[in-house]
Structure formats: C-alpha cells, structure tokens
C-alpha positions as CSV (number, residue, x, y, z in Angstrom):
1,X,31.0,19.2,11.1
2,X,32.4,15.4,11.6
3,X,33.0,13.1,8.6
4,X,29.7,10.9,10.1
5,X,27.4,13.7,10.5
6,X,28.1,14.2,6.7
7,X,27.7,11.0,5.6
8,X,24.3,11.0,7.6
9,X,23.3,14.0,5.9
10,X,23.8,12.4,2.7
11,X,22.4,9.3,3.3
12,X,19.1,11.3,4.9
13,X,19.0,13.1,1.6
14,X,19.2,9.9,-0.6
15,X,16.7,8.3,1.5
16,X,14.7,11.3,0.6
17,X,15.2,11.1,-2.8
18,X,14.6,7.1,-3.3
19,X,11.1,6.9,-1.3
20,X,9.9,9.9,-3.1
21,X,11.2,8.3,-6.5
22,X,9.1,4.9,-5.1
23,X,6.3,7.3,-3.8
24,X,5.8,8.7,-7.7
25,X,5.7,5.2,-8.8
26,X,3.4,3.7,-6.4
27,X,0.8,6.6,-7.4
28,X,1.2,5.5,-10.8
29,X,0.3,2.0,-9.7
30,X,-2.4,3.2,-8.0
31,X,-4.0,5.1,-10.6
32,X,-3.1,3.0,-13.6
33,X,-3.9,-0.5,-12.1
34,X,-5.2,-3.0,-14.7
35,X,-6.9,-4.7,-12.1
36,X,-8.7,-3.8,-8.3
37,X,-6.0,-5.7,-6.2
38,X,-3.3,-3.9,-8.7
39,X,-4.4,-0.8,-7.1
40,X,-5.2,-2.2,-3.7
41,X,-1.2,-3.6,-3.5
42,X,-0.3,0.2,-4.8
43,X,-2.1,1.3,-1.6
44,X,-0.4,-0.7,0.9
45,X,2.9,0.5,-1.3
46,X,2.2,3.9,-0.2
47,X,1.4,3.4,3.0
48,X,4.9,1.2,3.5
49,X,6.8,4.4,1.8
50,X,4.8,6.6,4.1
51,X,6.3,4.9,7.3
52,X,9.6,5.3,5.3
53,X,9.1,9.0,5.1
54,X,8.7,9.4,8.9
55,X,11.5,6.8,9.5
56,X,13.9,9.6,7.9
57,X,12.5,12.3,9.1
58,X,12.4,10.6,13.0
59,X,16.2,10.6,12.6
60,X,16.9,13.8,10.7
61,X,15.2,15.8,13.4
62,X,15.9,13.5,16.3
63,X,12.5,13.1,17.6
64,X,11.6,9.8,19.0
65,X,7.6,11.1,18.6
66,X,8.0,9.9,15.3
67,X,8.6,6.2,16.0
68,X,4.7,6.1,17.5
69,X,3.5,7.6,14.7
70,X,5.0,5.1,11.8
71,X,3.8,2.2,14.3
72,X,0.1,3.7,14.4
73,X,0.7,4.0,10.5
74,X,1.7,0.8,10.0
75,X,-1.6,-0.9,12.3
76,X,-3.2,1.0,10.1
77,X,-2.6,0.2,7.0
78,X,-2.3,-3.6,8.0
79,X,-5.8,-3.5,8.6
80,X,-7.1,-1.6,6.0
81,X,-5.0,-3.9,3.7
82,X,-6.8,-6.5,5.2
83,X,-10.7,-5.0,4.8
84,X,-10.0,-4.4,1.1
85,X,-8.8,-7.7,0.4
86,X,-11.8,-9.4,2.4
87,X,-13.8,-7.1,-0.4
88,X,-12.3,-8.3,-3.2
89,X,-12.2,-11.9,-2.0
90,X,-16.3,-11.2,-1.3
91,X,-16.9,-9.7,-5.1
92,X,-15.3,-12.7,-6.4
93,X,-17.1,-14.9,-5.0
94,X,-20.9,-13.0,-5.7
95,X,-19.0,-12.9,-9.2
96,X,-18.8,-16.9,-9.2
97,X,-21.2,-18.4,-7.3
98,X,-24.1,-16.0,-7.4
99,X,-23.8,-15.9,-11.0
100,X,-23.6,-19.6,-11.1
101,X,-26.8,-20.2,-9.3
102,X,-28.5,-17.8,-10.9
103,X,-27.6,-19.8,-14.6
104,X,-29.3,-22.5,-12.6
105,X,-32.6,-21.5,-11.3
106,X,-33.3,-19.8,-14.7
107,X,-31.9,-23.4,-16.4
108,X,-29.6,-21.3,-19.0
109,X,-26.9,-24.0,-19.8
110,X,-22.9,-23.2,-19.5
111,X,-22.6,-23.3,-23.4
112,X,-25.3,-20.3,-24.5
C-alpha cells in the first residue's frame, strides 16, 4: 500500500464518520422542528447528506454508476423541496387571507 491510497482510506473513513454525524443531526431537526419549514429545511438536509453518502461511496468502490444516481437524487430532492415549500407558502396564505375575509363577511372587527 502507497502513502496516497492511505490517506484516501482515511479521508473515505472521515467522510463517513462526519455525514453520518450530520445525518444524526438532521433527523433530529427533522423530528424536533419548532416549525413546518424547520422540518421541511431538515429534509432537503438529508437528502444533501444522502448525495454525500453516494459521493464517498462512488469513490471508495470506484464505480462511476454512482455519479447518476446522486444526480437523480439530487433532481429529486430539488423538486420535492420545491412542492413542499409551494405548500407551505399556500397554507399561509388560506391562514391570512381566508381568515381575513372570513372576519369580514361575518363583520367581526380586528379588536374582538
């Protein structure tokens, strides 16, 4: 073994370590989110470390396969980022219009 297939072999296993350490913590984001865009942002967290994952494992095994698949992953999650934000951007507004014209019709002032 050559001094740089060691220090790839090392840096492949720190790789490891590091996404899976930012893996654990985007679950806890996920889970624990405050808020629905909290957990939405944990998400598109996971689905970045994801892509890391295959990254390191592409060039621990050599296998140029796994370029497509992080690619694929990555259109993926764009898009799915993407529908869950145009949700939350459509409940906020049934939460602030809607209700707004509702308080309206039914002439219920601001201050009650």
């Amino acid at each position: 073994m050559t001094d740089g297939s060691t220090f790839r072999e090392l840096a492949e296993l720190i790789a490891l370590a590091v996404l899976s350490g930012s893996f654990l913590l985007a679950v806890v984001r996920v889970v624990l989110g405050p808020s629905l865009p909290d957990r939405i942002l944990g998400l598109d967290m996971l689905v970045s470390i994801a892509i890391g994952f295959i990254a390191v494992i592409g060039i621990r095994t050599g296998y140029t396969l796994y370029l497509d698949i992080a690619i694929a992953l990555g259109l993926v999650g764009f898009l799915a980022t993407v529908a869950f934000a145009r949700f939350v951007l459509s409940r906020r507004y049934e939460e602030e219009f809607i209700a707004e014209d509702t308080r309206g019709i039914y002439g219920e002032s601001e201050n009650d």
